[in-house]
C-alpha positions in Angstrom: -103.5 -131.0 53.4 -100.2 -130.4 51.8 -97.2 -132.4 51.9 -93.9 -130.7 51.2 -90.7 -132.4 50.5 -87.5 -131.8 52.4 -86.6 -129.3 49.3 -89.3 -127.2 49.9 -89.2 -127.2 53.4 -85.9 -125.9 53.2 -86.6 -123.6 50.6 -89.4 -122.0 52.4 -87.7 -121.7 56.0 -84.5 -120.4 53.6 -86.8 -117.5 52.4 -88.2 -116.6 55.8 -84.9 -116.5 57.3 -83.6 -114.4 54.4 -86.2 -111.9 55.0 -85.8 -112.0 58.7 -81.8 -111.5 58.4 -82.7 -108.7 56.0 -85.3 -106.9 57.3 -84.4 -107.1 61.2 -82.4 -103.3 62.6 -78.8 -103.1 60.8 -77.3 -103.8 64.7 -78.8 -107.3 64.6 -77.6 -108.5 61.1 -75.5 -111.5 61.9 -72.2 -110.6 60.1 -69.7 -113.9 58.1 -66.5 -110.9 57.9 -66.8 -111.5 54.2 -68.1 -108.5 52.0 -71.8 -108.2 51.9 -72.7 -108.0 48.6 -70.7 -111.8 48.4 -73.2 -112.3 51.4 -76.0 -111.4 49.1 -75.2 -113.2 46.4 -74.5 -116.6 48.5 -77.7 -116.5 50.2 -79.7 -116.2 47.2 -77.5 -118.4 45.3 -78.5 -121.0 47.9 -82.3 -120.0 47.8 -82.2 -120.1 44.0 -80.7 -124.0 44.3 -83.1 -125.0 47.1 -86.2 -123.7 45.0 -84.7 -124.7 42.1 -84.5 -128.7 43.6 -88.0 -128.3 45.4 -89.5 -127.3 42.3 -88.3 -128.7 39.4 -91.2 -128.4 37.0 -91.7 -125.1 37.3 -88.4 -123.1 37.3 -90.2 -120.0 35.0 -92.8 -119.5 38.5 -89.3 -120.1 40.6 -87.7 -117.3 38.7 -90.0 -115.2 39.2 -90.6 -115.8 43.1 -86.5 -114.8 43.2 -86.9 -111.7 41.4 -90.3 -110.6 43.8 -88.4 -111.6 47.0 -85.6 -109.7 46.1 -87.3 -106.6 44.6 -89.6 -107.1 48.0 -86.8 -107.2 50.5 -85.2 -104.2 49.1 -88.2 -102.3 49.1 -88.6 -103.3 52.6 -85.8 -102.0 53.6 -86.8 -98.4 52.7 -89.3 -98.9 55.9 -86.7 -100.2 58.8 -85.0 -97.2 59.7 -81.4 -98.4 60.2 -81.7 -100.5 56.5 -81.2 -99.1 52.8 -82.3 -100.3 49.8 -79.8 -100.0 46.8 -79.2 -101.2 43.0 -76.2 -102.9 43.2 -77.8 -104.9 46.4 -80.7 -105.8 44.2 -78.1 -107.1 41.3 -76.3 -109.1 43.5 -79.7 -111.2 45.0 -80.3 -111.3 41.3 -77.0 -112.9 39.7 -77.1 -115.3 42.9 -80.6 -116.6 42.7 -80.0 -117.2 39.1 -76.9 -118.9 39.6 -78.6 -121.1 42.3 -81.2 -121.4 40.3 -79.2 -122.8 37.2 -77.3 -124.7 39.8 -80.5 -126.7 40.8 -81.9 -127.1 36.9 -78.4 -129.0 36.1 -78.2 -131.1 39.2 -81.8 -132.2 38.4 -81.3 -132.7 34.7 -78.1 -134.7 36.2 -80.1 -136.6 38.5 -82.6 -137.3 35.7 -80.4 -138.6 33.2 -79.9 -142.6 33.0 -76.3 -143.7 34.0 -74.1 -144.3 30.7 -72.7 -148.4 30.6 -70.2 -149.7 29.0 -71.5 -152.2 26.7 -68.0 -152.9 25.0 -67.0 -155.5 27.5 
């Protein structure tokens, strides 16, 4: 059996909300009042970080899982009759997964470095 962290628990349920949010009919999208493609961005921004953290070692295969879901979802889209799929909707899952995801690498290589002492004293 496999054991996932609290990371990629997080990171998985993130995902299948995502795709439920974006896939259910327009009249159900929960809306923040802040522009959608900010929306977008945000919410793979923090999908990008949570894979990024619950995956560490292998950012490349995380990269690529944010690229499919967001090609994926936008695809989708084209069969839920109330959705559309566009370009700049695709860009913005893009830039924010990335971001996330270099969000994630840096806290990690943060985490991983040894505190610096002061040895002067």
């Amino acid at each position: 059996m496999v054991k996932l962290n609290r990371w990629q628990i997080a990171a998985w349920l993130l995902l299948a909300a995502i795709a439920a949010v974006t896939l259910v009919p327009i009249g159900w999208r929960p809306e923040t009042g802040v522009p959608v493609q900010l929306e977008r961005f945000a919410a793979f921004a923090a999908l990008g970080l949570a894979f990024g953290l619950a995956y560490p070692r292998r950012l490349w295969l995380v990269a690529l899982l944010l690229v499919g879901a967001a090609l994926a979802l936008e695809v989708l889209q084209l069969v839920v009759v109330t959705r559309h799929a566009g370009l700049r909707d695709v860009l913005a899952k893009l830039a924010g997964g990335g971001c996330g995801l270099l969000a994630g690498w840096v806290l990690m290589r943060a985490r991983r470095r040894p505190a610096a002492t002061d040895r002067s004293s």
